[in-house]
KETILUM-110910 format. One line per 4 residues: for each residue x, y, z of C-alpha. Coordinates in pm, 1 decimal. Each point is the difference from the previous one (the first is absolute). Example, Ala and Ser with C-alpha at 12.3 -4.5 7.8 and 13.67 -1.06 7.14 Angstrom:
BEGIN
1230.0 -450.0 780.0 | 137.0 344.0 -66.0 .
END
This chain:
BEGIN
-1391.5 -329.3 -890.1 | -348.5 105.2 -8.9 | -64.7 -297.6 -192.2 | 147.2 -192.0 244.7 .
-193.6 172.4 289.4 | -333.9 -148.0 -73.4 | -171.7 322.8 68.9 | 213.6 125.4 303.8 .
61.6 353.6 -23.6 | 390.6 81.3 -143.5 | 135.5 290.2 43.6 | 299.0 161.5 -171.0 .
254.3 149.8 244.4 | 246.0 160.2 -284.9 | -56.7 287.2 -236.4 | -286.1 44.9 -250.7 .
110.9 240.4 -314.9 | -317.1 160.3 -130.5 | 32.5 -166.6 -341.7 | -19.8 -377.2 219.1 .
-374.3 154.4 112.0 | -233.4 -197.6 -278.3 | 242.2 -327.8 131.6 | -55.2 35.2 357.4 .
-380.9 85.7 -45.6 | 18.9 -351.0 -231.2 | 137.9 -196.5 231.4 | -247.9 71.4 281.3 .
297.8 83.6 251.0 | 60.5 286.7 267.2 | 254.4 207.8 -105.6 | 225.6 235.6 258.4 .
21.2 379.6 -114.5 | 203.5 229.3 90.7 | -72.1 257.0 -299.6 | -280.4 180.2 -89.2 .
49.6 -45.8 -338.6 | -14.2 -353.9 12.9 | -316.8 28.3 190.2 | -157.7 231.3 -252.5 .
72.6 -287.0 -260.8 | -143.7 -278.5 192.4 | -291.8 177.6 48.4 | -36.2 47.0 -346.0 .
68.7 -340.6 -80.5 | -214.4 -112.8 279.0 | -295.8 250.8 -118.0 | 50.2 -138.4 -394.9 .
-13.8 -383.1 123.7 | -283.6 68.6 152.3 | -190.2 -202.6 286.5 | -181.9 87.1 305.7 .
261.4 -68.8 267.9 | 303.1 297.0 10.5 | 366.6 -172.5 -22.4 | 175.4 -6.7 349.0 .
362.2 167.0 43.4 | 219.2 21.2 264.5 | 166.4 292.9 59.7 | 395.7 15.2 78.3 .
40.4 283.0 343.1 | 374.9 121.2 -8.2 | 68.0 -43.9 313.6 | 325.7 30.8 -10.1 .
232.5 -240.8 -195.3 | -41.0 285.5 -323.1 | -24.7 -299.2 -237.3 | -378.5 -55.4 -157.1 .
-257.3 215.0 180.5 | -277.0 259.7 99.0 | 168.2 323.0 197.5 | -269.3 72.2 309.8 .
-29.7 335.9 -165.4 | -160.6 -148.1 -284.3 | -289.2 -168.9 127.6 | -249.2 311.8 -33.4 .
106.9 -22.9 -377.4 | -103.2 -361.5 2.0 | -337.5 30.8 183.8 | -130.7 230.7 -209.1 .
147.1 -260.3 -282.3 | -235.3 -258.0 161.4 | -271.3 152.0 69.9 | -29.8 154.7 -376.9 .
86.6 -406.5 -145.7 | -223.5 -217.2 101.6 | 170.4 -239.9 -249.6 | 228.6 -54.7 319.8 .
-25.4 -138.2 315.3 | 283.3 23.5 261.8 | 56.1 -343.8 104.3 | 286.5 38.0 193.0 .
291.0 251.4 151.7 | 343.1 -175.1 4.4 | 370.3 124.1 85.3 | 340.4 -188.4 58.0 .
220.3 85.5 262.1 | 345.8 123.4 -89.3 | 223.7 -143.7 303.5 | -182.0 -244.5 183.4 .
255.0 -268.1 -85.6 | 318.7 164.1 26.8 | -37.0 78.4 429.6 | -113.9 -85.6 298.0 .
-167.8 324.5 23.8 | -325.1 30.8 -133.9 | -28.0 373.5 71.1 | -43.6 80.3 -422.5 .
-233.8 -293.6 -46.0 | -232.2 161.7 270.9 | 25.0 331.4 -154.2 | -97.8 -183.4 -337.9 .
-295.1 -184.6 150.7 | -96.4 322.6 143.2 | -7.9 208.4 -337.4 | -194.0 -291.3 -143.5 .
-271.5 17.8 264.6 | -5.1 393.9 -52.3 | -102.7 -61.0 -363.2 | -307.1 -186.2 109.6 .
-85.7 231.0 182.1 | 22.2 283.9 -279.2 | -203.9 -268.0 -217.4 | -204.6 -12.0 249.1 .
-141.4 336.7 89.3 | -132.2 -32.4 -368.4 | -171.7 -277.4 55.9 | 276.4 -231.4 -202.5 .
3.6 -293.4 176.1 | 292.9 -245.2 -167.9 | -119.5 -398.2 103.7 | 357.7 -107.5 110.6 .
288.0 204.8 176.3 | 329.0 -230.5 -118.9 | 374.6 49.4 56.2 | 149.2 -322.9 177.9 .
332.8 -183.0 -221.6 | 158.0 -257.2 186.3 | 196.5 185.4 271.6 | -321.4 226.2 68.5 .
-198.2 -358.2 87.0 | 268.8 -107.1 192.8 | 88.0 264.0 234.0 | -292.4 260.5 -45.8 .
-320.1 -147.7 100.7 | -160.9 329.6 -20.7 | 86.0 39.7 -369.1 | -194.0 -305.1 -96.5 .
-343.5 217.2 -106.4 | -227.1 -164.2 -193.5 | 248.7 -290.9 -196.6 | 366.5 -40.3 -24.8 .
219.0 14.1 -274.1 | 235.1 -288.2 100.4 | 292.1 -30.2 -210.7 | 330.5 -190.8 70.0 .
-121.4 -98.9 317.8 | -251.6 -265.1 -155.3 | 326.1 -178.3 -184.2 | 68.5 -83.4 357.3 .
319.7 295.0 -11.3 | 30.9 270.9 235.5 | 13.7 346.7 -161.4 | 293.1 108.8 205.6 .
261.0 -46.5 288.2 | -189.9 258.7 171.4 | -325.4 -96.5 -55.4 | 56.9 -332.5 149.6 .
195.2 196.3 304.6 | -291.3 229.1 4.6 | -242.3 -262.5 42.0 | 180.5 -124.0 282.2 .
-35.5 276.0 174.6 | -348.0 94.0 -28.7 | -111.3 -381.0 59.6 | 307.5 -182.7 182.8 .
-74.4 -283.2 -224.2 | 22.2 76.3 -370.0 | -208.8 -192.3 -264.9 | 182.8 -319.0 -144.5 .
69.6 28.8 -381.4 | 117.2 -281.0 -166.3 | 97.5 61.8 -398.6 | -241.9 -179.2 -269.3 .
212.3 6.5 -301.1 | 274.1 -250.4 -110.4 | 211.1 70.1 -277.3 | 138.7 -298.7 -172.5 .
159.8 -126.3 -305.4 | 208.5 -290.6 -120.8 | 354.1 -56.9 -75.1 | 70.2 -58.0 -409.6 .
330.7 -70.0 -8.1 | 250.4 -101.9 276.0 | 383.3 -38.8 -97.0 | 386.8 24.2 107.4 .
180.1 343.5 -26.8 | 354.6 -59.6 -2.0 | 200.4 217.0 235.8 | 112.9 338.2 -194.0 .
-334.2 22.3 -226.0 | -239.4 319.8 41.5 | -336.5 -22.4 38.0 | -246.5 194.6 -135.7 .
5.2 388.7 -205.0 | 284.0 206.4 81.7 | 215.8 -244.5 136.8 | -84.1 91.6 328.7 .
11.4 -317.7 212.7 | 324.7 -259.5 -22.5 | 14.7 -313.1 129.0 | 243.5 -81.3 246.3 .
-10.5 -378.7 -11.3 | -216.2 -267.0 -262.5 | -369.2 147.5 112.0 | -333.9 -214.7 -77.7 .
-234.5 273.2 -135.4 | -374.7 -0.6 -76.1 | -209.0 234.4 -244.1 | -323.0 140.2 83.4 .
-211.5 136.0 -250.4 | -82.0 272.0 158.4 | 140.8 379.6 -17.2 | -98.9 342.6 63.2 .
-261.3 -38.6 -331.0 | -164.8 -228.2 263.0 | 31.0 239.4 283.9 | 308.9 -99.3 195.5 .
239.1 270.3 113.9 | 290.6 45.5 -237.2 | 147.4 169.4 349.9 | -1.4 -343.7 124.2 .
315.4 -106.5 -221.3 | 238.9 -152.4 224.3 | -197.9 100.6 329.6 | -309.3 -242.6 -87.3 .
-67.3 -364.8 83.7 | -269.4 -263.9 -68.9 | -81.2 -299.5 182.5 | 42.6 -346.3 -109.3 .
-58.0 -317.4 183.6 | -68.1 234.1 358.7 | 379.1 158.0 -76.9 | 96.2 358.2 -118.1 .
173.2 -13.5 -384.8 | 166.6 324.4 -37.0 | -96.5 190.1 -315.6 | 344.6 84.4 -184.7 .
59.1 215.9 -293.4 | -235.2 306.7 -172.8 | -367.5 -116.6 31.1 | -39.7 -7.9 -358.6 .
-389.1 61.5 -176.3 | -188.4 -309.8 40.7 | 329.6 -179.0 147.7 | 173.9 -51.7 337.0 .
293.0 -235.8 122.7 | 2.5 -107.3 348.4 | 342.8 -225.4 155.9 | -123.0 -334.9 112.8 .
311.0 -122.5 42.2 | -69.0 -162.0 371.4 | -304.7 -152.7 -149.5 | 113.4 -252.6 -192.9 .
-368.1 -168.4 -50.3 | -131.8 294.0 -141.6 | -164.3 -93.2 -359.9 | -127.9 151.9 -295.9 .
-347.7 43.9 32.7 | 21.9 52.5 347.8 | -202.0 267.7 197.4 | 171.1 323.8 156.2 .
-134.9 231.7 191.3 | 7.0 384.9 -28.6 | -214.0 124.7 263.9 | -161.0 -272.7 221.2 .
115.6 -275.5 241.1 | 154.7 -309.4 -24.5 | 130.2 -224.6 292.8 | 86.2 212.0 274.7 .
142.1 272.7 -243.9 | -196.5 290.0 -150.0 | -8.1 299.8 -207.7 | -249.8 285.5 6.0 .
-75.5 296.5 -134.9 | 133.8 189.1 235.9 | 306.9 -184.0 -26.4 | 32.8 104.3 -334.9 .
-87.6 366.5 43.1 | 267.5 19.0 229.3 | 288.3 -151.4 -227.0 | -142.8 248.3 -257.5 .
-35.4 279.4 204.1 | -356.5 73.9 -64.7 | -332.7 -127.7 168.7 | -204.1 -286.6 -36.2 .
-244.9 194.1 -203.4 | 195.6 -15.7 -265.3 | 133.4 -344.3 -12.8 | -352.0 -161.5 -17.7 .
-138.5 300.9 -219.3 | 244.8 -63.9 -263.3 | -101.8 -354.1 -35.9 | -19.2 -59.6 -382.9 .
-380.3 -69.3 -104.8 | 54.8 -255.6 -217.3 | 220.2 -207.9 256.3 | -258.3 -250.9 46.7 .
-263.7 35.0 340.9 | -94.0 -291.2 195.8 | -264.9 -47.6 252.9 | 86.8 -226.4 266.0 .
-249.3 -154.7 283.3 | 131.7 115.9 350.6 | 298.5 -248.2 148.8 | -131.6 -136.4 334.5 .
337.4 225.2 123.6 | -88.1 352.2 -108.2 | 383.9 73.8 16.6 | 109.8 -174.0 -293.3 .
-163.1 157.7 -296.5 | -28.0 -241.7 -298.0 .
END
């Protein structure tokens, strides 16, 4: 990424284990800390690389989600850390908020901001100054302007999804007119084989689906290797030619089996949609998450990387992603 960045500053929001220090120092990034330790050995790998300019950090506030984090009562142990490492320069103080998504009342996010802005005001006093204040994902931007500090960390929002029922309910509320989202990503593949099942047969592992009457069937190569919900056997669908085609049987690793019976055109080597639009039909994320029970955090997340990324050029109708 930093490669890619062409000299834009990259931070790394996750964990840094001491033994990752020389790495981090390397690779001319800004790590988040949350341990002193870790510090300690970025300073040393800092002090050993040497150079004029100290290596930038953000530091991780718990603020209250008890995940990754700083405790307030720590932050005279970490000033005097500082001030005695000049190997180190605080770049930036960061948090995530614990429930902003799951309610319409942001009464723990403002506590959160609040214990944020306390610890730069501790930093402060000592004449610790951090450059940026940062703790903004997707829902924050959306329905807490005054969370936005310095930059945003926009997340799920940016894919065009909303982070929540209730963030998009909370949003109307606090604006009367929520932002429009409109999804990015299409997930497609093509049909290799299309054939008769003869009334009686199973279909896929464990015999779980039997067909009632002669079915026309289509395989997908695609299975939960790839990403797709194995809790989508029997309750999925795709869409070819602008129609739904159930998914019947087990989703099986890189396989699935979808009835196009009342498509009668449909062809090998024709295209199906997973998530997307086609026609006046579509299926999202979201629409997914809620056959599987989970949210649409996961569904996307769990995208295989090797199932192949395309860039498209925007459609002159936003709505239809290609």
């Amino acid at each position: 990424i930093a490669d890619l960045a062409g000299g834009v500053p990259v931070g790394l929001l996750g964990p840094t284990l001491p033994d990752e220090a020389a790495a981090v120092v390397a690779a001319a990034v800004e790590p988040t800390v949350s341990e002193l330790e870790t510090a300690r050995a970025l300073a040393a790998a800092k002090r050993d690389a040497g150079g004029a300019a100290p290596l930038p950090i953000h530091l991780k506030v718990e603020t209250g989600t008890h995940r990754q984090g700083v405790p307030i009562e720590e932050i005279p142990a970490w000033r005097d850390f500082l001030r005695r490492h000049p190997e180190l320069r605080l770049r930036g103080l960061h948090t995530h908020y614990a429930n902003i998504e799951d309610t319409t009342d942001q009464t723990i996010a403002r506590r959160q901001l609040a214990r944020l802005q306390e610890a730069r005001r501790l930093f402060a006093e000592a004449g610790i100054v951090p450059d940026l204040l940062h703790s903004a994902c997707s829902a924050a931007v959306l329905v807490m302007e005054q969370t936005q500090g310095d930059l945003v960390r926009l997340g799920i929002a940016g894919y065009g999804l909303w982070p929540s029922r209730e963030t998009f309910l909370s949003a109307l509320l606090s604006r009367r007119a929520g932002p429009e989202l409109l999804p990015v990503l299409s997930w497609k593949a093509r049909l290799t084989q299309v054939k008769t099942v003869p009334a009686g047969e199973y279909i896929g592992y464990g015999c779980s689906f039997r067909a009632t009457h002669p079915m026309r069937l289509a395989v997908l190569p695609v299975g939960y290797y790839d990403g797709y919900d194995r809790r989508l056997s029997g309750r999925g669908y795709v869409l070819v030619r602008g129609r739904r085609a159930p998914v019947v049987g087990r989703i099986c690793m890189n396989m699935m089996m979808a009835d196009v019976t009342d498509l009668p055109d449909a062809a090998l080597g024709e295209e199906a949609i997973l998530i997307g639009r086609c026609g006046s039909e579509s299926i999202s994320a979201d629409d997914l998450a809620a056959l599987c029970g989970t949210i649409n955090y996961e569904i996307v997340a769990r995208l295989g990387r090797h199932v192949p990324r395309r860039l498209r050029e925007p459609r002159a109708d936003p709505r239809r992603p290609g």
